[in-house]
C-alpha positions as CSV (number, residue, x, y, z in Angstrom):
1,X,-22.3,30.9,3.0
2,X,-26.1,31.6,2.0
3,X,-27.3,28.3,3.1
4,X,-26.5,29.0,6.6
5,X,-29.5,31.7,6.9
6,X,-31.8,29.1,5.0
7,X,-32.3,27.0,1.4
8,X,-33.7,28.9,-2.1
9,X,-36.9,27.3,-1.0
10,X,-37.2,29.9,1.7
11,X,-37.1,33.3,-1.2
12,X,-39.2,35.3,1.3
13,X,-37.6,34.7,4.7
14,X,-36.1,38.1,5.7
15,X,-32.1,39.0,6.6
16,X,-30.3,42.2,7.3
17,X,-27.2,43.3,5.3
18,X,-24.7,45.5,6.5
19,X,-21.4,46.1,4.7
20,X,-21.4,42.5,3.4
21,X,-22.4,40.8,6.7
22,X,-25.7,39.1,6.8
23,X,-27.2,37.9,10.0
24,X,-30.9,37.2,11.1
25,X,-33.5,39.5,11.4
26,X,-35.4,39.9,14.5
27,X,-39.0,41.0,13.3
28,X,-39.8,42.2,16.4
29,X,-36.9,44.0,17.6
30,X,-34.6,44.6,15.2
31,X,-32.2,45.8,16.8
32,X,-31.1,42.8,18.7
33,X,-30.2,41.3,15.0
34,X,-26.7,39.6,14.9
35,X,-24.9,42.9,13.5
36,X,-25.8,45.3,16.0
37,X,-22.2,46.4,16.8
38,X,-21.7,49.4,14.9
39,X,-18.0,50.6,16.0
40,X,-14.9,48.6,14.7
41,X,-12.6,46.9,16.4
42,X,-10.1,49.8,15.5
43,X,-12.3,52.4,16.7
44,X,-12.4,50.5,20.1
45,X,-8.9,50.1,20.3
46,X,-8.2,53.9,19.7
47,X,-11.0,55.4,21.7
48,X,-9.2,53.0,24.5
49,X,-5.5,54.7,23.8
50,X,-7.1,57.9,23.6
51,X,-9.4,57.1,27.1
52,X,-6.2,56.1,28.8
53,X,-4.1,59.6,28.3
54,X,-6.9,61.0,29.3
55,X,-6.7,59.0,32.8
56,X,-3.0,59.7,32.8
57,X,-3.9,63.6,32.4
58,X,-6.3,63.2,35.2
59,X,-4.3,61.9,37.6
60,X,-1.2,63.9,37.3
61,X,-3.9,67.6,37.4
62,X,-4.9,65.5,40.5
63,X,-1.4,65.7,41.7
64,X,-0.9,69.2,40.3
65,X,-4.7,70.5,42.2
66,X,-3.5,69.1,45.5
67,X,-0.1,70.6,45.0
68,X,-2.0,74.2,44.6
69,X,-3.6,73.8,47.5
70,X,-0.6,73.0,49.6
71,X,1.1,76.2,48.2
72,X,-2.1,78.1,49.2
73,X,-1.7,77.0,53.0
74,X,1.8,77.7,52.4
75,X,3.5,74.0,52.8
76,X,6.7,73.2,52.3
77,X,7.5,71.5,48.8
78,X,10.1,70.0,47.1
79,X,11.9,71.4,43.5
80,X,10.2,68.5,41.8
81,X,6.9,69.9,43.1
82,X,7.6,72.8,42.5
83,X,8.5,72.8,39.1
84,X,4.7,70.0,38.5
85,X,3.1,73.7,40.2
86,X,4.9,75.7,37.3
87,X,3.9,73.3,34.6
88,X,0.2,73.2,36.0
89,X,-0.9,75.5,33.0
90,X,1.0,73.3,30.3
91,X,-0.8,69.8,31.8
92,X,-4.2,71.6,32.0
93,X,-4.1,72.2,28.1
94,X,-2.8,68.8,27.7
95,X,-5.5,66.9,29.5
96,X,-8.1,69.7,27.9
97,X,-6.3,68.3,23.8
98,X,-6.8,64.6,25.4
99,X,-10.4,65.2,26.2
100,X,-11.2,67.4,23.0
101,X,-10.0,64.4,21.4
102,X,-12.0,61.6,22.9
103,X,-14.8,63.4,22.4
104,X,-14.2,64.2,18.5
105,X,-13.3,60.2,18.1
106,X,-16.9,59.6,20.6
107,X,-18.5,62.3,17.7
108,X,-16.9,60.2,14.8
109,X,-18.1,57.1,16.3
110,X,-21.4,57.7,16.5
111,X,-21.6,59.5,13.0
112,X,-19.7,56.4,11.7
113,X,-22.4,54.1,13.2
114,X,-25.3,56.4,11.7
115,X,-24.0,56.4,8.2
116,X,-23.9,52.4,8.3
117,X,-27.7,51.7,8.0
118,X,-28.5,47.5,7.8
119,X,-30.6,47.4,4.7
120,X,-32.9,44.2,4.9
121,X,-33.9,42.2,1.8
122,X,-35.0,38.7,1.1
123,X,-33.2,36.0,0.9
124,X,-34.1,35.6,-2.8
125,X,-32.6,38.9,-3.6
126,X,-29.3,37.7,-1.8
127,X,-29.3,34.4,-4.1
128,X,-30.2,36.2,-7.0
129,X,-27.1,38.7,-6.0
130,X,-24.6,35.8,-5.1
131,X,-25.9,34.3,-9.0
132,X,-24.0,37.3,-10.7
133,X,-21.1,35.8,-10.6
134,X,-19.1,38.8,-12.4
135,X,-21.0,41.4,-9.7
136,X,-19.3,38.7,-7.4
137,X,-16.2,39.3,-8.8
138,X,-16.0,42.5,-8.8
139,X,-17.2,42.9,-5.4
140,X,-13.8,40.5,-4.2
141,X,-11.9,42.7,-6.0
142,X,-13.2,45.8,-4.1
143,X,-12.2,43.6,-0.9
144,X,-8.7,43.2,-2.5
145,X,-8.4,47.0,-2.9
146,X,-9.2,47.0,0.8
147,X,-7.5,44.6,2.3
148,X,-4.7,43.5,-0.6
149,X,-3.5,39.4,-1.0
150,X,-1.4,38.1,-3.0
151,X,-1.9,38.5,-7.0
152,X,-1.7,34.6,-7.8
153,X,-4.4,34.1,-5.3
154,X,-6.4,37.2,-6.3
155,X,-6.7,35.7,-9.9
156,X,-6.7,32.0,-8.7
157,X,-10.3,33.7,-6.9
158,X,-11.0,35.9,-9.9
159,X,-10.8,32.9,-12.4
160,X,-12.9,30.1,-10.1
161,X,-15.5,33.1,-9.5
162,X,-16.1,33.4,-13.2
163,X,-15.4,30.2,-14.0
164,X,-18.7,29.5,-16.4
165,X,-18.4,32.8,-18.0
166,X,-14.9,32.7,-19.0
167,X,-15.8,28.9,-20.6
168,X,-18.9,29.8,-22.2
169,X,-16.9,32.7,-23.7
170,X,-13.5,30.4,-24.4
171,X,-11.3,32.0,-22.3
172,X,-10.4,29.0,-20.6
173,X,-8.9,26.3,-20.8
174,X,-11.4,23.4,-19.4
């Protein structure tokens, strides 16, 4: 994975890490480095459900507005439109929820993306990081905790991570 952003050889050359994901720095700008997205894909998907109520809301008050001012010039209207004029005050809190919400998952967002701040190290200090092989181990079973697999394969990973240590120690079998 490490020998994709360059060899040992290179201990100085410089990459940003942020939440396990290393990509390039760009010394001059760095925020066109390769992790500059800061919302997740499920923070898109939800501020994109949320952003469509919110349209739906919008265009029935649109309905509802012109339907007000038809009743103002005193128009003739239907019992279905009439009873969109009587619920007028229900969809205006709706659509006001709807936006209160989009707004508070917007907020969220942009806290979210604050609070994850790239660090950038060496690439000696990532080699030196990926050589702890029980610091490794631990951090895959963080990941497990996260995102859970199968226990055969979770210790399959656990024992090839530690594989040295565990022999050196004879606690398994070569």
């Amino acid at each position: 994975f490490l020998g994709r952003y360059g060899s040992r050889d290179q201990r100085d050359k410089k990459v940003k890490v942020v939440d396990a994901n290393v990509g390039d720095v760009d010394e001059k700008n760095p925020s066109n480095s390769s992790n500059n997205d800061n919302k997740t894909r499920k923070q898109k998907i939800a501020e994109r459900k949320v952003q469509e109520k919110v349209t739906k809301w919008e265009k029935k008050m649109k309905d509802v507005q012109a339907l007000e001012e038809r009743a103002k010039k005193g128009g003739k209207m239907s019992k279905k439109q009439e009873i969109k004029l009587k619920d007028a005050p229900a969809c205006r809190r709706r659509l006001k929820s709807w936006k209160e919400k989009l707004e508070k998952q917007r907020r969220n967002g942009a806290a979210d993306a604050n609070a994850i701040k790239p660090v950038t190290m060496t690439l000696g200090e990532l080699y030196d990081a990926a050589d702890d092989r029980i610091g490794l181990a631990k951090e895959y079973l963080a990941l497990v905790r996260k995102y859970p697999a199968i226990m055969r394969t979770v210790i399959f990973h656990t024992r090839r991570i530690c594989k040295s240590e565990l022999a050196q120690y004879q606690l398994i079998a070569s």
